[in-house]
One Martini backbone bead per residue (centre of mass of N, CA, C, O) as a GRO file, in nm:
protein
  466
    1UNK     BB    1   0.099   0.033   0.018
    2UNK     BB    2   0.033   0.409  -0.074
    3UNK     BB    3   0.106   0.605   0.097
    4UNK     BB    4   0.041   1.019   0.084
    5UNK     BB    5   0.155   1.298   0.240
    6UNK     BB    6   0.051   1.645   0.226
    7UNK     BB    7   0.304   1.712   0.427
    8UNK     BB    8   0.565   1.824   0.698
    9UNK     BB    9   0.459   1.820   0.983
   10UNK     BB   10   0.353   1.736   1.203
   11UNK     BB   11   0.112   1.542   1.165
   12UNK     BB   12   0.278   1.374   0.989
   13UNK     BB   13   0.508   1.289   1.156
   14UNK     BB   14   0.281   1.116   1.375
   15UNK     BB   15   0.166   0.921   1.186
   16UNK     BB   16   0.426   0.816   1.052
   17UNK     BB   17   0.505   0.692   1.317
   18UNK     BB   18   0.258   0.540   1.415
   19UNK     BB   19   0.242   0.351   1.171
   20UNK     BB   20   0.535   0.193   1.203
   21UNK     BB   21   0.492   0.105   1.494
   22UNK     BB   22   0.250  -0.067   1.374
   23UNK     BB   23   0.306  -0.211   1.121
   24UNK     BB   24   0.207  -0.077   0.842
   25UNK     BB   25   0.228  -0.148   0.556
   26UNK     BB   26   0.407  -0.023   0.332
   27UNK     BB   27   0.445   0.291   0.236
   28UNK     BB   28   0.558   0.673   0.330
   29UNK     BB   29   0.521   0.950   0.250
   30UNK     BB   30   0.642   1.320   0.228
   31UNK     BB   31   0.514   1.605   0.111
   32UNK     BB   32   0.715   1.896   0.112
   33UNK     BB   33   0.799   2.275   0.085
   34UNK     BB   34   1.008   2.265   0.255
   35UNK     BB   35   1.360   2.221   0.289
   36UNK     BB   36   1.251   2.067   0.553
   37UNK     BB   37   1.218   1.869   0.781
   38UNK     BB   38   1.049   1.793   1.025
   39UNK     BB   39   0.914   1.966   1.305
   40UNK     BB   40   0.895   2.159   1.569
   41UNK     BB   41   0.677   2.453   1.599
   42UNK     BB   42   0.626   2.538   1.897
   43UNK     BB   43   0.992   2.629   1.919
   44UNK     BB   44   1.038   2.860   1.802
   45UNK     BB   45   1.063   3.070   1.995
   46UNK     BB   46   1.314   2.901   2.108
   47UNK     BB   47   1.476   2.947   1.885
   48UNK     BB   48   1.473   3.242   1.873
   49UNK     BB   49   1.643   3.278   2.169
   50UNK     BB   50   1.843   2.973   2.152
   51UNK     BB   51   1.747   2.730   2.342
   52UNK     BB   52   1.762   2.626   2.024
   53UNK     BB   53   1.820   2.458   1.747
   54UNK     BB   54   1.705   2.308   1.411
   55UNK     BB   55   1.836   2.008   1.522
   56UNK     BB   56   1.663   1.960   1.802
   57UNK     BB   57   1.348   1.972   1.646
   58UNK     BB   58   1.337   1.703   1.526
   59UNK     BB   59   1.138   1.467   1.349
   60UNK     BB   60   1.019   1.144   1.356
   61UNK     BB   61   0.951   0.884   1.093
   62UNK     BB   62   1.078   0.601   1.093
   63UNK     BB   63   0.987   0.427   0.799
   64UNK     BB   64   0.970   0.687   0.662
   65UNK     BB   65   0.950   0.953   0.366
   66UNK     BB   66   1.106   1.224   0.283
   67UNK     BB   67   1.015   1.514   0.058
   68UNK     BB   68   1.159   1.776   0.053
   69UNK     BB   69   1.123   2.036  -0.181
   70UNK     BB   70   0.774   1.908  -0.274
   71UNK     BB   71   0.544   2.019  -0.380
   72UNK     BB   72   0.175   2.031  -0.428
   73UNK     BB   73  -0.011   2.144  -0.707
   74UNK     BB   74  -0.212   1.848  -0.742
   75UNK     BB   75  -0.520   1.654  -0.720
   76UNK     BB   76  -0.655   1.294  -0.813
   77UNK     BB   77  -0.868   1.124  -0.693
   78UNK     BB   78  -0.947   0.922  -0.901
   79UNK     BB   79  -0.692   0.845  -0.968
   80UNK     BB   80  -0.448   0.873  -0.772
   81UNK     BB   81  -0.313   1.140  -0.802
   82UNK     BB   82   0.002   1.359  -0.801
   83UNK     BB   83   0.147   1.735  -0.842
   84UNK     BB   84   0.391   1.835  -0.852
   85UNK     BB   85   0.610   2.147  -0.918
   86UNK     BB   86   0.820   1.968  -1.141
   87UNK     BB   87   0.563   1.783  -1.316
   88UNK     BB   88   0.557   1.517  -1.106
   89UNK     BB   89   0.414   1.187  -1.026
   90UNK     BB   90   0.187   1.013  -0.856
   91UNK     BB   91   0.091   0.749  -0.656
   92UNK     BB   92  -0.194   0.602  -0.444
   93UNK     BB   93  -0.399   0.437  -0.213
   94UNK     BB   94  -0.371   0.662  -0.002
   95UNK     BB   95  -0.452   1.013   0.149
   96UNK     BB   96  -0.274   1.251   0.324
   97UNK     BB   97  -0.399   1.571   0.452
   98UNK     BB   98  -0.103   1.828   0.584
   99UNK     BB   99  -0.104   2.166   0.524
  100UNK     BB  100  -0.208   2.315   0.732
  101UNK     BB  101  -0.148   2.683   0.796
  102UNK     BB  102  -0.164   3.044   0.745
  103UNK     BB  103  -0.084   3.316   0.819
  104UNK     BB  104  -0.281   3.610   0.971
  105UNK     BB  105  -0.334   3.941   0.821
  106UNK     BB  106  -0.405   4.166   0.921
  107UNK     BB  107  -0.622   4.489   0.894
  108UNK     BB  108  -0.334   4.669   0.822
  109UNK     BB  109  -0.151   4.903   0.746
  110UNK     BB  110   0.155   4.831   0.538
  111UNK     BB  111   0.273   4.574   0.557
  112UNK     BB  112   0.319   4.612   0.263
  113UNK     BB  113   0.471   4.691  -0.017
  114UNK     BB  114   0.425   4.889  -0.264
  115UNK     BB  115   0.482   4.633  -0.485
  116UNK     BB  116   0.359   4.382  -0.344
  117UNK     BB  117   0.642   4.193  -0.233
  118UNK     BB  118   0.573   4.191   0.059
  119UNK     BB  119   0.638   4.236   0.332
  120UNK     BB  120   0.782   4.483   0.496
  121UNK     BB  121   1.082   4.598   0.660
  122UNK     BB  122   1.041   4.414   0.969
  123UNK     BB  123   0.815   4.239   0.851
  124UNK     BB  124   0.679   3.938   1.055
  125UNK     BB  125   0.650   3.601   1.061
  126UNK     BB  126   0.571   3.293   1.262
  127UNK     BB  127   0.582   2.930   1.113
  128UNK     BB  128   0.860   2.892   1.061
  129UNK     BB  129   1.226   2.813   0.995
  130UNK     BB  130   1.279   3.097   0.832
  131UNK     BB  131   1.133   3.286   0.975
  132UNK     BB  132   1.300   3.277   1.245
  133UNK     BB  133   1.578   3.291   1.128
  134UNK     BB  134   1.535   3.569   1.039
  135UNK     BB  135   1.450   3.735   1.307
  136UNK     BB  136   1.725   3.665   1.439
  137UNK     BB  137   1.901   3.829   1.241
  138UNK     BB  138   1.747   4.134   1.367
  139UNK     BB  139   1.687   4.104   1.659
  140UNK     BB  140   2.019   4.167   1.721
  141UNK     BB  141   1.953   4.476   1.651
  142UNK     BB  142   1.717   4.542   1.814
  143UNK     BB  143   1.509   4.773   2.035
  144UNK     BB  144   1.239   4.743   1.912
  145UNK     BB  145   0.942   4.543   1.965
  146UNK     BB  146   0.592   4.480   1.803
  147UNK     BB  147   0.342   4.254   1.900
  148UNK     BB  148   0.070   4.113   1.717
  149UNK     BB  149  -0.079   3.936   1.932
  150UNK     BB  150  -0.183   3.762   2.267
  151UNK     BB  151  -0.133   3.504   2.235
  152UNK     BB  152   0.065   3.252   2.227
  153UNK     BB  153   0.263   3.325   2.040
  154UNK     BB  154   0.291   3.616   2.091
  155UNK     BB  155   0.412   3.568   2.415
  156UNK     BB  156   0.635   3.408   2.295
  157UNK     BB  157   0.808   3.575   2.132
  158UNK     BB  158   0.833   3.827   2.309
  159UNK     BB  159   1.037   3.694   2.512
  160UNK     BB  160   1.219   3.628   2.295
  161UNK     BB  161   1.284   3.931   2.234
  162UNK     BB  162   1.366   4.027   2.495
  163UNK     BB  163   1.614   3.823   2.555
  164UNK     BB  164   1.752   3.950   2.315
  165UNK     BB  165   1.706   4.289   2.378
  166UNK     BB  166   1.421   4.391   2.316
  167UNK     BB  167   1.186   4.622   2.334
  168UNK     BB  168   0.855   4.473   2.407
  169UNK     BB  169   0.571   4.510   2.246
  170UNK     BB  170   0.186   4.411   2.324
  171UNK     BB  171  -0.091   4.426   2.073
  172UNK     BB  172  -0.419   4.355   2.177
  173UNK     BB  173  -0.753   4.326   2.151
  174UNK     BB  174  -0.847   4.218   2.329
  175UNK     BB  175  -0.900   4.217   2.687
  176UNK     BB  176  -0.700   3.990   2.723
  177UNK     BB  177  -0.486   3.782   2.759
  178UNK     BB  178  -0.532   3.448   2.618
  179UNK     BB  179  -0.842   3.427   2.625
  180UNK     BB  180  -0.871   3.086   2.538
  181UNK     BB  181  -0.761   3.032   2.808
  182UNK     BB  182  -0.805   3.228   3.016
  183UNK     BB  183  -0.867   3.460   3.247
  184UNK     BB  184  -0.847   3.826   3.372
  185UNK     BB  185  -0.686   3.706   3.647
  186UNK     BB  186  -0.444   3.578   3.469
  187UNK     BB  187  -0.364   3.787   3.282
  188UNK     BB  188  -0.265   3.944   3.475
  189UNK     BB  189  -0.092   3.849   3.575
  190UNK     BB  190   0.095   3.758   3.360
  191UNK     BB  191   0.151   4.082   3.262
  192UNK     BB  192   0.351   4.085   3.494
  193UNK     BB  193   0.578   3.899   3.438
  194UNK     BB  194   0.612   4.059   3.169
  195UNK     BB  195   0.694   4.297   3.311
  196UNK     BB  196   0.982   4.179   3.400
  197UNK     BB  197   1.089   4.042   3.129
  198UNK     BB  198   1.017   4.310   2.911
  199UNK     BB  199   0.718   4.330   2.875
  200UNK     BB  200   0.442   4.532   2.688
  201UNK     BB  201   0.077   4.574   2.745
  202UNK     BB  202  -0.197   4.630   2.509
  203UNK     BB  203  -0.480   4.555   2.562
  204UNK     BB  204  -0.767   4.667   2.391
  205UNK     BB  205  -0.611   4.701   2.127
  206UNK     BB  206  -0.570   4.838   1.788
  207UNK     BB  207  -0.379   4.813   1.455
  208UNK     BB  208  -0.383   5.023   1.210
  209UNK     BB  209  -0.060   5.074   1.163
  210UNK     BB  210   0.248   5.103   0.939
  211UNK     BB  211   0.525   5.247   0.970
  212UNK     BB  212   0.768   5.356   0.689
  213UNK     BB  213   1.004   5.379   0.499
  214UNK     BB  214   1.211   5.131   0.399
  215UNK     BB  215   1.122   5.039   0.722
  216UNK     BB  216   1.015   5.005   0.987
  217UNK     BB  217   0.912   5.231   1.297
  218UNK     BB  218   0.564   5.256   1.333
  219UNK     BB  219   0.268   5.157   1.556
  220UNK     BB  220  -0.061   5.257   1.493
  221UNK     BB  221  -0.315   5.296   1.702
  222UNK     BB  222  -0.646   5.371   1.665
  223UNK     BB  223  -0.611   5.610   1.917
  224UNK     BB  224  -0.302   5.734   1.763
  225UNK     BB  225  -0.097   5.576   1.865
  226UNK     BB  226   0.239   5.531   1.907
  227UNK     BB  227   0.525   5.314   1.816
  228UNK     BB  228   0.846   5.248   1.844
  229UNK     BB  229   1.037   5.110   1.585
  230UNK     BB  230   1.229   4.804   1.392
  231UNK     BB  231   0.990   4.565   1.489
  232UNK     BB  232   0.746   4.318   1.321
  233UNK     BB  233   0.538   4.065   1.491
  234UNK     BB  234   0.309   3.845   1.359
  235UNK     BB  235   0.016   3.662   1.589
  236UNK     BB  236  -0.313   3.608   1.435
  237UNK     BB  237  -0.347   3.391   1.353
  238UNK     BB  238  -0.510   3.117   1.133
  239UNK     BB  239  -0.540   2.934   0.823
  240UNK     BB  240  -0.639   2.686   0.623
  241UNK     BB  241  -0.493   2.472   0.386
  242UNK     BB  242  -0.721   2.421   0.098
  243UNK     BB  243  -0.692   2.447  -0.220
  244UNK     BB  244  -0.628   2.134  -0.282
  245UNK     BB  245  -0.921   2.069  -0.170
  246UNK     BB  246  -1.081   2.224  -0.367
  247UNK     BB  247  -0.934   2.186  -0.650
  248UNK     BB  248  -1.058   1.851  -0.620
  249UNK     BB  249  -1.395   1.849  -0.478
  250UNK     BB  250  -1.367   1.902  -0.167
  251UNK     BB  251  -1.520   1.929   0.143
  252UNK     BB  252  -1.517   2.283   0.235
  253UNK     BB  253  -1.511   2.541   0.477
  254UNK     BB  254  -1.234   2.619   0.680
  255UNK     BB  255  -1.195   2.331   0.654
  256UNK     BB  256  -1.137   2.006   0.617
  257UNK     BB  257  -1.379   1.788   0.583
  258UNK     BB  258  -1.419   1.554   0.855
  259UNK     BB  259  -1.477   1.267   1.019
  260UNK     BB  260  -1.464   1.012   1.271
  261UNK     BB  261  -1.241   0.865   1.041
  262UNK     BB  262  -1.085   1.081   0.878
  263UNK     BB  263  -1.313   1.154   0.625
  264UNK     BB  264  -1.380   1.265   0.346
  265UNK     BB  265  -1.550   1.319   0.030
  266UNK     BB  266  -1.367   1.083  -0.008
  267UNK     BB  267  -1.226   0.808  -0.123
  268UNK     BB  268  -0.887   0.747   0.048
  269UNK     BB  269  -0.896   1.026   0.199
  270UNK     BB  270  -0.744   1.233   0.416
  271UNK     BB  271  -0.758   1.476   0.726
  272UNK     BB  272  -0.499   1.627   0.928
  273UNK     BB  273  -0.509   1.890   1.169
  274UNK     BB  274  -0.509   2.236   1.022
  275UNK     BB  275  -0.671   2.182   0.816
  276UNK     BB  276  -0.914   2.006   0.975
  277UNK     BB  277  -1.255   1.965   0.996
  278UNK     BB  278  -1.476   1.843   1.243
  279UNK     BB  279  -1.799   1.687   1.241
  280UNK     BB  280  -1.837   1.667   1.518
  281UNK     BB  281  -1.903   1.694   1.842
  282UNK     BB  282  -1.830   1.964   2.078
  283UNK     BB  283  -1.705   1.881   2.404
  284UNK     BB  284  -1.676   2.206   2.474
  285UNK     BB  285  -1.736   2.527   2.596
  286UNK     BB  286  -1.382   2.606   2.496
  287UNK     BB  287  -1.166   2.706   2.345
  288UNK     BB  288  -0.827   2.499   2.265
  289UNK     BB  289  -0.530   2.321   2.400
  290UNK     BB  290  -0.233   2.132   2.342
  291UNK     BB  291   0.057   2.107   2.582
  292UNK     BB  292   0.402   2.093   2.666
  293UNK     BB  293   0.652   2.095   2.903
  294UNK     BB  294   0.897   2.357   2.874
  295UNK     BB  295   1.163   2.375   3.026
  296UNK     BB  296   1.383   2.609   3.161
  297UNK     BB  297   1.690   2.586   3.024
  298UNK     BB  298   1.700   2.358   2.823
  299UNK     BB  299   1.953   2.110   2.676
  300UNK     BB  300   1.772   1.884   2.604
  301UNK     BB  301   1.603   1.720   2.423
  302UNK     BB  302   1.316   1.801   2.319
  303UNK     BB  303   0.980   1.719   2.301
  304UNK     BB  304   0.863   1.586   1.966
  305UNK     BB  305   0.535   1.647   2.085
  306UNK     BB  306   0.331   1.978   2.029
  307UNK     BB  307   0.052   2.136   2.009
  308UNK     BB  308  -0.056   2.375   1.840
  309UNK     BB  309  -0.176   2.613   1.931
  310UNK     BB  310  -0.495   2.607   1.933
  311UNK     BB  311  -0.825   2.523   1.922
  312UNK     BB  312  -1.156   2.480   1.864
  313UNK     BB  313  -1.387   2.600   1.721
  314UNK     BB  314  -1.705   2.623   1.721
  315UNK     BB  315  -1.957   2.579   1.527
  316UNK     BB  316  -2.169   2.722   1.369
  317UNK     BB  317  -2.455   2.768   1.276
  318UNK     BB  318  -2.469   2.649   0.932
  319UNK     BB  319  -2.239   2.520   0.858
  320UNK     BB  320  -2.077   2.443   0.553
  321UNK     BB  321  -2.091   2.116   0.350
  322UNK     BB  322  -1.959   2.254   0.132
  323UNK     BB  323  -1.804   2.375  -0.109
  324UNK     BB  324  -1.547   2.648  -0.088
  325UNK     BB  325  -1.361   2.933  -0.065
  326UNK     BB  326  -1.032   2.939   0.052
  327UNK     BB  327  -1.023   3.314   0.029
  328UNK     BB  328  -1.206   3.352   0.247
  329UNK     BB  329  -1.332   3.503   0.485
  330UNK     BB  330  -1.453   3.375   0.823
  331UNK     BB  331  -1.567   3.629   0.984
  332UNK     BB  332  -1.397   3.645   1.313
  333UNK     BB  333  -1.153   3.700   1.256
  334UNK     BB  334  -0.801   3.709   1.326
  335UNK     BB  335  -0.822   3.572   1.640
  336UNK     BB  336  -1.035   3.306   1.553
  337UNK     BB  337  -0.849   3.167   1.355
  338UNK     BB  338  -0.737   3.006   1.484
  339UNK     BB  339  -0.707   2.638   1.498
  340UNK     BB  340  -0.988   2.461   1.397
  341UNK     BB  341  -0.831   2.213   1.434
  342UNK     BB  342  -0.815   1.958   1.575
  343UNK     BB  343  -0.570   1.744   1.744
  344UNK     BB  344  -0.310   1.640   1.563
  345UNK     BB  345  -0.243   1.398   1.758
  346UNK     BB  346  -0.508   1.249   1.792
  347UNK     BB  347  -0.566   1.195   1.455
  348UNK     BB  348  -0.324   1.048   1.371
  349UNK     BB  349  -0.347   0.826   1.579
  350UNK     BB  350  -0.591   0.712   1.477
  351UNK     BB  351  -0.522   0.681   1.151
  352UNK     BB  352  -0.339   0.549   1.211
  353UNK     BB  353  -0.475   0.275   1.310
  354UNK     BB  354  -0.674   0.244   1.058
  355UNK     BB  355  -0.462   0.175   0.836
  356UNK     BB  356  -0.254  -0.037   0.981
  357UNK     BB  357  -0.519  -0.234   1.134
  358UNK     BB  358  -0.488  -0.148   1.484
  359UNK     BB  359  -0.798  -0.036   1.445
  360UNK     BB  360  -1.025   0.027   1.210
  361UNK     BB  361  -1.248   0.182   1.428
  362UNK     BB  362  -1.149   0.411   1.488
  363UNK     BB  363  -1.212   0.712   1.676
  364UNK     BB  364  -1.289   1.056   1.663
  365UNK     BB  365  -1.433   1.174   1.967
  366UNK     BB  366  -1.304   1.473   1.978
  367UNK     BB  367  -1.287   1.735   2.123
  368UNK     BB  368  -1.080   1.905   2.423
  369UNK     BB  369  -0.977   2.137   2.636
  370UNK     BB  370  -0.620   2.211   2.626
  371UNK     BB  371  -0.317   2.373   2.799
  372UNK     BB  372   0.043   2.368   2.753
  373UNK     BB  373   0.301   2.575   2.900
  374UNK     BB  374   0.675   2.672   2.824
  375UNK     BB  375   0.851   2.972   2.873
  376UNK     BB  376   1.107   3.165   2.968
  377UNK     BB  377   0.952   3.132   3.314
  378UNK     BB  378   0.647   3.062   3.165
  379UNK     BB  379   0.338   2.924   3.290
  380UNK     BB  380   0.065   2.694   3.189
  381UNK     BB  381  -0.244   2.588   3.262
  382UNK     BB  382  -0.546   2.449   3.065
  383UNK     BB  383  -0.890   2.330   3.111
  384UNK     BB  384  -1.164   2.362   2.968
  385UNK     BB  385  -1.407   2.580   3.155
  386UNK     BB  386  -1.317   2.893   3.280
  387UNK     BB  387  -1.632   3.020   3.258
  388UNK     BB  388  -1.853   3.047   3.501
  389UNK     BB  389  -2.108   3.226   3.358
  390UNK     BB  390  -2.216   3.019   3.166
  391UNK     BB  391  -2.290   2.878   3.452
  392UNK     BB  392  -2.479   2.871   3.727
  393UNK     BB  393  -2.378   2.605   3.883
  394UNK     BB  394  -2.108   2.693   3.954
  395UNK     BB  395  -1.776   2.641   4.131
  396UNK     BB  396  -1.529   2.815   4.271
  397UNK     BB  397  -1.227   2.839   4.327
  398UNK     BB  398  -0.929   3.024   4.461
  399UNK     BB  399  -0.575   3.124   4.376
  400UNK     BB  400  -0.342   3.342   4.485
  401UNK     BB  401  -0.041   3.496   4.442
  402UNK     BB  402   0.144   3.783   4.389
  403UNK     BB  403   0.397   3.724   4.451
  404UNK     BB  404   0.450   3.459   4.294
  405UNK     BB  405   0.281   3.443   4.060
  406UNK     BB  406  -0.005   3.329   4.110
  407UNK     BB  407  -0.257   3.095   3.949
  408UNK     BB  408  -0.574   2.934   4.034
  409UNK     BB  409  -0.850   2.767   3.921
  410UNK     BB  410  -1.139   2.605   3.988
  411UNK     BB  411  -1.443   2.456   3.784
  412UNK     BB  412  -1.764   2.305   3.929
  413UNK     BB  413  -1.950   2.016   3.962
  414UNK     BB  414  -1.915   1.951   4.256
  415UNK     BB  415  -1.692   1.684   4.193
  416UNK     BB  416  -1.655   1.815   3.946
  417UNK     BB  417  -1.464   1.875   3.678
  418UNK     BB  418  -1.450   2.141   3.420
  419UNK     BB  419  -1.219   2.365   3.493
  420UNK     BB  420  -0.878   2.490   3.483
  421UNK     BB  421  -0.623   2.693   3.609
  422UNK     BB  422  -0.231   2.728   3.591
  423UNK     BB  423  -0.016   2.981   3.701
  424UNK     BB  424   0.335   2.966   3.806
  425UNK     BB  425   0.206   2.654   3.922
  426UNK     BB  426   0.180   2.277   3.851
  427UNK     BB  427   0.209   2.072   4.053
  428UNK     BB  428  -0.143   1.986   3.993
  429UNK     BB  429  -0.116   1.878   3.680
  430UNK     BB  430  -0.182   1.584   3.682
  431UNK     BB  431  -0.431   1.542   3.850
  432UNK     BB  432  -0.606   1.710   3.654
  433UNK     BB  433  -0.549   1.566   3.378
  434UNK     BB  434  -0.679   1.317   3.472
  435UNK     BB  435  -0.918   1.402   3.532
  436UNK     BB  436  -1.029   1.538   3.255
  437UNK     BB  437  -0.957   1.250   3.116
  438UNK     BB  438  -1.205   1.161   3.242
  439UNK     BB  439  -1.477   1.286   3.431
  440UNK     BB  440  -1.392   1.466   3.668
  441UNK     BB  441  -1.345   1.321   3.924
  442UNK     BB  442  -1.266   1.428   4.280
  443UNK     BB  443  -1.059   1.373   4.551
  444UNK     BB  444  -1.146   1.526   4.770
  445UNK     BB  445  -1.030   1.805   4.828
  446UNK     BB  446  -0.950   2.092   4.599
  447UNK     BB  447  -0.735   2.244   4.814
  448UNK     BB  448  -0.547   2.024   4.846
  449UNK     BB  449  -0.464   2.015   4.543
  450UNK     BB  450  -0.352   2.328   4.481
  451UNK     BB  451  -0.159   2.343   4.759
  452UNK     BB  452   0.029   2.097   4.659
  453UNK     BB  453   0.359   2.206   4.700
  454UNK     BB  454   0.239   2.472   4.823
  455UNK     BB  455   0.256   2.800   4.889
  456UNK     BB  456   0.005   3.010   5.013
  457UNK     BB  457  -0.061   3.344   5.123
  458UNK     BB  458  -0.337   3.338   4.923
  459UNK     BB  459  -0.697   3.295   4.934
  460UNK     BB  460  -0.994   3.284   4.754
  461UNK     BB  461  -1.356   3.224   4.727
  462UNK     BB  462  -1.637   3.132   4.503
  463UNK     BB  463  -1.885   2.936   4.657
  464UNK     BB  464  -1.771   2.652   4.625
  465UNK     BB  465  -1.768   2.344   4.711
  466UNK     BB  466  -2.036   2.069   4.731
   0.00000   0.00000   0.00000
């Protein structure tokens, strides 16, 4: 069997090591745009602060062949060929989709060159490693240094560009950091944390342009106030890359529309990772996503795989079930369209047991909403709803620490787990993720689980568990 994989990103990395680890017959190629092979994308602002290089983070492949430098700029689901960039085609008997997603350019002015051949000069994106590349030989040039965007690949970039000593200012349209993972009294002790960093937080404000003649001066945001600048790095979420999939005839939406066996509209094709989007039932009342701790100034081998980016947005009633335009702007906004893909770890794992025969029948059973960074310093993990206002039945615990700059937080119906927050103090995240793994159900007082293994000198209640 001829399985083809179009994209050599994480999720297709992640596919085919576990297709090979499982015994799957046949080959498995990756067929991607990128010079080089697969690597952990979520790294990246690690690699330009310093603490990995390009070579330490690469993702391996088991059994499988990449073919770096390979674009795929046409596919034929009916003869089962894809062809070249090179004009050379290929066969297939299986075909997997993961062409990942293009970072979003916001609706600022000046972004582009005069000439319309590129970004201005100064203005960069952060989604490859050649992006990474550029932005850190310039990066240790600049002094002051503006990122647009204040999710979590923003929040990782400032910190990394302020490490490198750029005064770095993030402007966050949102009304605090990382909306989609934090609640606003998260986001408040986090803004304290990197403002100790060097990093100052404009959430609630939008850029409006970019100025300067030759390359970047000044970030104007819209209510006329001025950033001085030489360096602008965009951090606005992404969009999934459909445009082969739609001018194959398949069916897209914001995503590649895929069912519970990750199977697309056509027989044989199949879509994982940022450009799919999953047809079945939102488990979750809060889109998020999930990470691995990258501990701090660590030296060794980093984790090989770590879920980029957010989680899935839930979709709106009435989503086109048929296809769609790819260069459509999905109407969210540039910061609502991070990641509408469901967790491609999760993904790949089912499609390499389905494929391999090592079990027929596995379904994606939806996404939960988890996220778990570490970088440079800060830490935070986030499951499930952390929004209590959602649900009047919810009670909170709350636990502050101004002073170590922690702050914890779980979200409860009865004994049972619904969402929880955790930034600064991670110690208690191994059994919040067991329990929100499961059941949701908490053994025990929760105060006594948020406190184990820390001091805290504040903390403050909400309702309390039942």
């Amino acid at each position: 069997m001829r399985i083809a994989v179009v994209g050599a990103g994480m999720a297709a990395a992640r596919f085919a090591e576990r297709y090979g680890a499982l015994g799957g017959p046949g080959t498995v190629t990756l067929y991607g745009a990128e010079p080089r092979g697969p690597y952990n994308r979520v790294l990246l602002a690690e690699v330009l602060a310093g603490r990995y290089d390009a070579e330490s983070i690469a993702l391996p492949l088991g059994a499988a062949h990449a073919r770096p430098g390979c674009e795929v700029v046409a596919l034929d689901v009916e003869a089962r060929t894809l062809r070249l960039a090179d004009g050379g085609t290929e066969e297939w008997d299986e075909l997997v989709l993961a062409t990942g997603a293009n970072p979003v350019l916001p609706p600022v002015g000046g972004l582009r060159r005069s000439d319309g051949r590129g970004l201005t000069e100064g203005v960069h994106t952060l989604r490859t490693l050649e992006d990474g590349t550029r932005l850190a030989e310039e990066a240790l040039g600049a002094k002051r240094a503006v990122v647009i965007g204040g999710g979590v690949l923003g929040v990782s970039a400032a910190r990394a560009l302020a490490a490198l000593g750029a005064r770095t200012e993030i402007v966050h349209q949102a009304p605090y950091l990382i909306e989609r993972h934090l609640d606003a009294e998260a986001a408040e002790v986090l803004r304290g944390q990197l403002r100790t960093l060097g990093v100052d937080c404009y959430p609630g404000n939008r850029a409006r342009a970019v100025h300067g003649r030759s390359r970047v001066e000044a970030v104007e945001l819209a209510n006329g106030y001025r950033l001085d600048c030489d360096l602008v790095v965009l951090a606005c979420g992404t969009r999934p890359r459909t445009a082969l999939a739609h001018a194959a005839g398949l069916a897209v939406a914001t995503g590649v529309l895929v069912d519970d066996a990750l199977g697309t509209s056509a027989p044989h094709v199949h879509a994982v990772g940022d450009c799919a989007e999953h047809l079945g039932p939102v488990r979750a009342i809060l889109p998020g996503a999930r990470r691995r701790i990258i501990p701090a100034g660590r030296t060794a081998e980093p984790p090989k795989y770590v879920q980029y980016e957010d989680g899935p947005a839930a979709r709106p009633a009435g989503r086109p079930t048929s296809r769609a335009d790819p260069t459509r702007s999905p109407g969210q906004g540039p910061g609502a369209v991070t990641g509408l893909a469901a967790p491609a770890w999760d993904q790949a794992d089912v499609l390499a047991r389905r494929l391999s025969g090592a079990d027929p029948d596995a379904r994606y059973p939806g996404w939960r909403p988890r996220a778990r960074l570490s970088t440079g310093g800060l830490e935070y993990a986030a499951f499930g709803a952390v929004d209590e206002t959602l649900d009047p039945g919810l009670d909170v615990l709350r636990l502050t620490d101004a002073t170590r700059g922690s702050y914890k937080k779980l979200v409860l119906r009865g004994d049972r787990l619904v969402g929880a927050i955790l930034l600064g103090d991670l110690a208690a995240v191994d059994a919040l993720a067991v329990a929100f793994a499961g059941d949701g159900l908490l053994t025990g007082h929760p105060l006594h689980l948020l406190t184990r293994g820390a001091a805290m000198t504040g903390a403050t209640s909400t309702g309390g568990p039942r």
